[in-house]
Each structure stands twice: as C-alpha cells, then as structure tokens.
C-alpha positions in Angstrom: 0.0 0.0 0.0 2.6 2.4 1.0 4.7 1.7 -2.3 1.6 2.8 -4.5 1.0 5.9 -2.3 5.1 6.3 -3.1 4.6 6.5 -6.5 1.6 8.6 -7.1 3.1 11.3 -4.9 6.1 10.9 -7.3 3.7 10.7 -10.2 2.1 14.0 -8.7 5.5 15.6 -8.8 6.4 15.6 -11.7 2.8 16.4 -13.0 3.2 19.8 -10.7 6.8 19.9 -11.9 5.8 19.9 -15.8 3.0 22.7 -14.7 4.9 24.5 -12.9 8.1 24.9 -15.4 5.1 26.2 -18.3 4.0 28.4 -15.8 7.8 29.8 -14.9 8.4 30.0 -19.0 5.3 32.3 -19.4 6.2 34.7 -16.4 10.0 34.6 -17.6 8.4 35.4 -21.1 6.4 38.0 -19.9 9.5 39.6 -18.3 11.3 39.5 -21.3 8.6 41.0 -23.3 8.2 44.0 -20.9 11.9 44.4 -20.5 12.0 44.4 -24.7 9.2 47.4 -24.2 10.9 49.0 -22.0 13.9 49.3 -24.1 12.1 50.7 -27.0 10.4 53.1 -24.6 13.7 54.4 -23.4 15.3 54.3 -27.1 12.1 56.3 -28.4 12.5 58.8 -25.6 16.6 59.3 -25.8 15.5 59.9 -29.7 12.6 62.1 -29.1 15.0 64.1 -26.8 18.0 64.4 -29.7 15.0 65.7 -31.6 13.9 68.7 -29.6 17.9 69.4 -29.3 18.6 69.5 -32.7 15.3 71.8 -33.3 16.7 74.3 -30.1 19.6 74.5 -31.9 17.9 75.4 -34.9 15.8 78.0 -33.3 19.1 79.3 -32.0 20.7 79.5 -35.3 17.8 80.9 -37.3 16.9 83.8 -34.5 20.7 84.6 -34.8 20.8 84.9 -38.5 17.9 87.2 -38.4 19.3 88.9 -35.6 22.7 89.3 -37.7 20.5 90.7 -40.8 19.0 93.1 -38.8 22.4 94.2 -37.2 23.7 94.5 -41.1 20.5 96.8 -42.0 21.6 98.6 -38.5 25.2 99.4 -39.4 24.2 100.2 -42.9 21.6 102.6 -41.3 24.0 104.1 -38.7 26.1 105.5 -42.0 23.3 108.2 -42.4 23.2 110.2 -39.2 20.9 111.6 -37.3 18.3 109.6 -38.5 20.1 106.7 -39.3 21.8 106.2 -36.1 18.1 106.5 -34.3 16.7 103.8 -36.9 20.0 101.7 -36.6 19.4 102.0 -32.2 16.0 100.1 -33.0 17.1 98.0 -35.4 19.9 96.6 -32.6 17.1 96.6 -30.1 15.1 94.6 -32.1 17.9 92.0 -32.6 18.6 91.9 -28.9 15.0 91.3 -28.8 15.5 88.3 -31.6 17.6 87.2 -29.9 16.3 86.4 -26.3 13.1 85.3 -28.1 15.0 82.3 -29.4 16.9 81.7 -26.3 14.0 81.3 -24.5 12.5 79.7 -27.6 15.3 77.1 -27.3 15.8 77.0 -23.6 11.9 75.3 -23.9 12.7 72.9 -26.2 16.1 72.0 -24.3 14.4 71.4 -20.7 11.6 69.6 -23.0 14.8 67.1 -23.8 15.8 67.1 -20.9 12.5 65.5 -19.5 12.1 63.1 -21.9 16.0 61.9 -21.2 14.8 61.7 -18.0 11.6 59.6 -18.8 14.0 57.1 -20.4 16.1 57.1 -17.7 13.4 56.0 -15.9 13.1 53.0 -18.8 15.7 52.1 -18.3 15.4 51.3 -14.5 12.5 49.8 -15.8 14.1 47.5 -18.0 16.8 46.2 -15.3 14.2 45.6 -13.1 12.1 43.3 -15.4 15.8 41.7 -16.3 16.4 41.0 -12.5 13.3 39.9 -12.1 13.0 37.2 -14.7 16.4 36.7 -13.7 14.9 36.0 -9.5 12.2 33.4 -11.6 14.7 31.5 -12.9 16.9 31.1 -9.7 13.8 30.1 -7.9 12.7 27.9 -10.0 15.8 25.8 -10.1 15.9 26.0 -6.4 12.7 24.5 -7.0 13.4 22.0 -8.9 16.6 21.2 -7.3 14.5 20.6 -3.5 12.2 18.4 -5.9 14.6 16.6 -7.4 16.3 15.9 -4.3 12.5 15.1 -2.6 11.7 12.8 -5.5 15.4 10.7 -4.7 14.4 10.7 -1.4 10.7 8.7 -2.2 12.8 6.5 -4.5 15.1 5.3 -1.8 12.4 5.1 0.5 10.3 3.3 -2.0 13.4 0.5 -2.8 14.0 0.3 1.0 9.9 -0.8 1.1 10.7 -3.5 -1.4 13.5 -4.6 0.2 12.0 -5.1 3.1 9.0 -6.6 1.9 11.2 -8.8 0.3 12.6 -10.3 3.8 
C-alpha cells in the first residue's frame, strides 16, 4: 500500500513539476517582453530628446541669422546720421530682442529634452528591473526543482527500501 501511495506522490511531482516549469516560462516570457518594451520606450525617448535638441539648436541658429540681418541693415543705417543712427538703435534693439526670443524659444525645447532623457532614464530602471526579475524566476525555479529533485530521490530510496524489506 505504501509503495503505491510512493509512487503517485512521485507521479504528482512531476505532473506539478511539468506545470509549474510552463507556468515559470510564461512569467520569464512575460518579463522578457516588458523588458523588450521598456527598451524601446527608453530608445524612443533618448530619440525624441535628440529631436527637440537638434530643433533648439535650430531656433538658436535661425533667431541669430535674423538677428545678424537686422544688425547689417543697423550698421548700414548708422552711415546716415541723425536719422540713421536713431533707426540703426532700433534696429539693434530689435535684434537683442530676436535674440532672447530664441533663447528662451530654445531653452523650452532643451528642458523639454531634458525630460524626456529623463523619462527614459526611468526605462531604463524599468528595464533592469524586469531583467532582475526574470532573472529571481529562474533562480527560484531551479531552487525549485533542485529541493524536488532531491524530494523525489528521497521517495525513491524510500520506495526501494519498502521492497527490500518486503522482500525479507
């Protein structure tokens, strides 16, 4: 009687074993897939943030070449005095003015880049986290099956011992 009981509980083992090792592949898969996500995440947002750079810089670059036009038209007006020097004074003024406009212009767009380089940052916190813990499913899992293993040896030895002393 006791040998039978032996062997379903072995037979039950590796039934939970088998169910157990499809339900560690799916979690292990699921990690993987949200790590993948979280990768593309963080490599959308590092690109979305090279993005807003490169238009700041842009900005930058066009406000200063209107700003240098109008500085040209305001040194070629400063030749005709006294009118010219008062028309060239605004014209400068204006260019200053051009000038902050794209700073702050750009200065937007920069601090935009900066939060989306922080957002994938973030990802990619995100992403060791779903690596260590598909990484923890594993190592339990074979701690798992290691004490099973090691459970199942243990019913087998008992379960020859029962024979052998049935035997005698």
């Amino acid at each position: 009687m006791r040998v039978s009981t032996l062997n379903r509980n072995i037979a039950m083992m590796e039934m939970e074993q088998t169910d157990n090792n499809k339900g560690v592949r799916d979690e292990v898969s699921y990690q993987r897939q949200q790590q993948t996500q979280a990768k593309v995440d963080q490599l959308n947002g590092n690109q979305e943030a090279a993005g807003l750079r490169g238009e700041a810089e842009n900005i930058k670059s066009g406000c200063n070449a209107a700003a240098s036009g109008i500085g040209i038209a305001a040194a070629i007006c400063a030749c005709f005095p006294p009118i010219g020097t008062i028309i060239a004074a605004v014209l400068a003024a204006i260019a200053a003015v051009i000038v902050l406009i794209g700073q702050i212009m750009a200065k937007a767009k920069e601090d935009a880049a900066a939060a989306k380089e922080k957002a994938a940052g973030a990802k990619d916190i995100e992403v060791d986290q779903h690596k260590n813990k598909a990484d923890e499913i594993k190592k339990d899992d074979e701690d798992r099956k290691n004490y099973v293993d090691q459970f199942r040896e243990k019913l087998s030895e008992m379960q020859k011992e029962q024979a052998q002393n049935a035997k005698f």
